[in-house]
Residue frames as qw, qx, qy, qz and C-alpha x, y, z in Angstrom:
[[0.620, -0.278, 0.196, -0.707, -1.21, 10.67, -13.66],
 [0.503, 0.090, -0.802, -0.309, -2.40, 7.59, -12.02],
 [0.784, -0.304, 0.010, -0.541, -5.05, 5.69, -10.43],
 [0.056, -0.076, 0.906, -0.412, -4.74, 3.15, -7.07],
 [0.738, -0.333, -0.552, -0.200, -7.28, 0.58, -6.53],
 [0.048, 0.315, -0.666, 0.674, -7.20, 0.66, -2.49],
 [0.742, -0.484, -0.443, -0.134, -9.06, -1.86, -0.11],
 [0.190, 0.407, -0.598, 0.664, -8.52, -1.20, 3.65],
 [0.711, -0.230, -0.644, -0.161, -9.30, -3.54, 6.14],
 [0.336, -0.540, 0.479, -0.606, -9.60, -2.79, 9.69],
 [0.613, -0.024, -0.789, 0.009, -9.07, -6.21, 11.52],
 [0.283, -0.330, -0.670, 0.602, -10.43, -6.67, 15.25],
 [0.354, -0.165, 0.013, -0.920, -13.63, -4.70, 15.38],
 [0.299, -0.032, 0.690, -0.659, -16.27, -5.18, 17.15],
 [0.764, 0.311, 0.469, -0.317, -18.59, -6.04, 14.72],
 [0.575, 0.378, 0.522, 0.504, -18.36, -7.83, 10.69],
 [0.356, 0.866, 0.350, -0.036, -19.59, -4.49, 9.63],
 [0.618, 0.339, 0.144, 0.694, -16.79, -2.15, 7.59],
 [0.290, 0.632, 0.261, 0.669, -18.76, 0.91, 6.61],
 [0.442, -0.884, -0.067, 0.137, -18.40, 3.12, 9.62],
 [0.603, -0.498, 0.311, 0.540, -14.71, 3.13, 8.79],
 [0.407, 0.322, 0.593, 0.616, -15.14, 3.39, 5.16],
 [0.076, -0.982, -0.130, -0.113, -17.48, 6.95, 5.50],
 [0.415, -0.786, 0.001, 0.458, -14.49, 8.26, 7.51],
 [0.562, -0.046, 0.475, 0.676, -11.67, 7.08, 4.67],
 [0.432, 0.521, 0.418, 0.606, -14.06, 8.74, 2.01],
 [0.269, -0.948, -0.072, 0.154, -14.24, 12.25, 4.75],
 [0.576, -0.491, 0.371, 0.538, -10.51, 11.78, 4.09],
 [0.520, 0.182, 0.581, 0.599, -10.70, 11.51, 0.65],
 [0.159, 0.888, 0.404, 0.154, -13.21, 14.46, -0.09],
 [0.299, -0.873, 0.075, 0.377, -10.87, 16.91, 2.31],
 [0.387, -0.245, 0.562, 0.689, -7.64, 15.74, -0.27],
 [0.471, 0.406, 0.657, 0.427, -10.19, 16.58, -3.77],
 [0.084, 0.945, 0.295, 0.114, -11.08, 19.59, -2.81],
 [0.282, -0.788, 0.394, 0.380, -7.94, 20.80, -2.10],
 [0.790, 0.529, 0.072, -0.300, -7.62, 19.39, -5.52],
 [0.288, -0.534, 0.787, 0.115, -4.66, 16.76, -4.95],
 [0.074, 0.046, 0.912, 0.402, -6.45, 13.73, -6.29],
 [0.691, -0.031, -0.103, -0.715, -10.45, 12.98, -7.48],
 [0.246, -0.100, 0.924, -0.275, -11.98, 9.37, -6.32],
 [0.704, -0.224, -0.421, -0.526, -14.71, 6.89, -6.62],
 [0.525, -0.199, 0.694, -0.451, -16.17, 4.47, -4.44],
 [0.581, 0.029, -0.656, -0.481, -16.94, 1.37, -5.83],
 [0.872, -0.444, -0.112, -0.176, -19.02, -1.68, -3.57],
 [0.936, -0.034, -0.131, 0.325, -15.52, -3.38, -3.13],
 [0.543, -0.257, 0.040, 0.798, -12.65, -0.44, -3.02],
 [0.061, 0.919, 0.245, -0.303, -12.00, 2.90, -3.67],
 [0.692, 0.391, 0.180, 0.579, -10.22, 4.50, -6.68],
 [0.500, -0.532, 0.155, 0.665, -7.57, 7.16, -6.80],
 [0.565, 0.599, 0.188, 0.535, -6.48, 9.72, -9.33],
 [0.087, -0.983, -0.126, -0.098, -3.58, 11.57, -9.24],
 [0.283, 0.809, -0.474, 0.202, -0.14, 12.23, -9.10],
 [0.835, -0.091, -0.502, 0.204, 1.80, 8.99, -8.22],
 [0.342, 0.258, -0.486, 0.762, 3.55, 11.14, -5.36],
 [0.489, -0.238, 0.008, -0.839, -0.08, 12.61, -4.00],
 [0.849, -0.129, -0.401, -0.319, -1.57, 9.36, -4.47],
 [0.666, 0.034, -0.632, 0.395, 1.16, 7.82, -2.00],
 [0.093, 0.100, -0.616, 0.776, 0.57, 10.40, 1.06],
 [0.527, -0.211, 0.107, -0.816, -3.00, 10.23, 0.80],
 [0.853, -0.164, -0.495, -0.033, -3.04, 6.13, 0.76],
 [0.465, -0.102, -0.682, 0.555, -1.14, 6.48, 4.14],
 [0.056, -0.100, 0.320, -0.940, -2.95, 9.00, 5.21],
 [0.751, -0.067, -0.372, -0.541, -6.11, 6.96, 4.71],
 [0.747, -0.009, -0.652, 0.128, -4.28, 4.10, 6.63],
 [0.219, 0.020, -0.564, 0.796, -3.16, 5.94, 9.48],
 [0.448, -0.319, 0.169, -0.818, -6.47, 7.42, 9.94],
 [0.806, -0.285, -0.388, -0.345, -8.01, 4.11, 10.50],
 [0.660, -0.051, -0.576, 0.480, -5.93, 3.31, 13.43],
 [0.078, -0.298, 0.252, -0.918, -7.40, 6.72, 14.98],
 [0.720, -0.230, -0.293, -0.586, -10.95, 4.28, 15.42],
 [0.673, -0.369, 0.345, -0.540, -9.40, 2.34, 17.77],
 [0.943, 0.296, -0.098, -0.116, -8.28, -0.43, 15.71],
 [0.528, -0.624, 0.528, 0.233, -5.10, -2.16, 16.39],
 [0.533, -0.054, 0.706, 0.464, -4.66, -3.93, 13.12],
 [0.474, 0.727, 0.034, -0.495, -5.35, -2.21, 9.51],
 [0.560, 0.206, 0.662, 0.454, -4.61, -4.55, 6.13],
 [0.435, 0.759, 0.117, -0.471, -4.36, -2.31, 2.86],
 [0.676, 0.290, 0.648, 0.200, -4.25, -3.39, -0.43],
 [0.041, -0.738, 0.308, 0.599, -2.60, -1.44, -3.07],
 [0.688, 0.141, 0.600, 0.383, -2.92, -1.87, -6.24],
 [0.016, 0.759, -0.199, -0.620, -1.29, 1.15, -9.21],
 [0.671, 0.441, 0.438, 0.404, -1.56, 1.70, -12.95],
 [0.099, -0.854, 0.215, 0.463, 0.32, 4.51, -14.07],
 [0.717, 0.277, 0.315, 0.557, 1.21, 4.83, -17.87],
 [0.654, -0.497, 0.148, 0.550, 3.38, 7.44, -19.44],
 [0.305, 0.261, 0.609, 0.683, 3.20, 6.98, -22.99],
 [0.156, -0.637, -0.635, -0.407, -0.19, 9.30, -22.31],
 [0.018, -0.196, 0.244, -0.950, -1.40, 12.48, -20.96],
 [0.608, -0.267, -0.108, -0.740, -5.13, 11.78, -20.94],
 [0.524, 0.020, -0.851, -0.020, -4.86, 8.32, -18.55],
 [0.335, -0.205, 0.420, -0.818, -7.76, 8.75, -16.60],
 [0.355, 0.115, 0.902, -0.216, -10.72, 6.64, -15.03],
 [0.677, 0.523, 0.363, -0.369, -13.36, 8.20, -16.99],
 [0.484, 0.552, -0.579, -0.354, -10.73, 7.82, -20.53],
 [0.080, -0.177, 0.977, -0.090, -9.99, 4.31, -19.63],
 [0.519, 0.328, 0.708, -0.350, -13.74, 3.53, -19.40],
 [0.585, 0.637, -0.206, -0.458, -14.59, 5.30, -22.68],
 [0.244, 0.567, -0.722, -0.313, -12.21, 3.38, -24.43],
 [0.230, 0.023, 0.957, -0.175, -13.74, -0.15, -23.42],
 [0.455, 0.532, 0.609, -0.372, -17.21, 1.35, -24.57],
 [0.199, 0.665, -0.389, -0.606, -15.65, 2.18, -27.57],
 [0.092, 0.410, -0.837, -0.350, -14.78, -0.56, -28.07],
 [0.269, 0.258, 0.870, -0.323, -18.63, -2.52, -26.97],
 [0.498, 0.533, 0.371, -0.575, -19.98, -0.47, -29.62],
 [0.353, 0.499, -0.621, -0.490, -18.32, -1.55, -32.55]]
């Protein structure tokens, strides 16, 4: 399993504002969890992934390509993948435990 960090930047819009494009991405993302390819967060700054490094790669284009359905001529995305091996359980919410494991000692 493994989890993308993804920012995606729609460039030339009409206004500073983002989140009109961001709602759609996470319409995208809900349609791919329930059909239970990957599971997601939103965070203020980007949106996490989980899920099969092959999954995880047609829904990040499919996430890009939709933004170019809004009308947008230019779309910046930011990719960034941790994927370990040694482990079955490498997930967002084990990855957090393990930090607050480590805040309570």
């Amino acid at each position: 399993m493994a989890i993308a960090d993804i920012t995606i930047i729609p460039i030339g819009t009409t206004t500073p504002s983002v989140s009109k494009y961001i709602a759609d991405i996470q319409r995208v993302l809900e349609n791919r969890a329930q059909e239970g390819l990957i599971t997601y967060e939103l965070t203020p700054m980007s949106t996490l992934i989980e899920g099969e490094l092959t999954d995880l790669f047609k829904v990040i284009q499919e996430l890009h390509e939709s933004v170019f359905s809004e009308d947008v001529k230019r779309v910046a995305t930011n990719i960034r993948i941790d994927e370990r091996r040694d482990r079955n359980d490498h997930s967002m919410q084990n990855k957090l435990a393990s930090v607050k494991k480590h805040l309570s000692n």
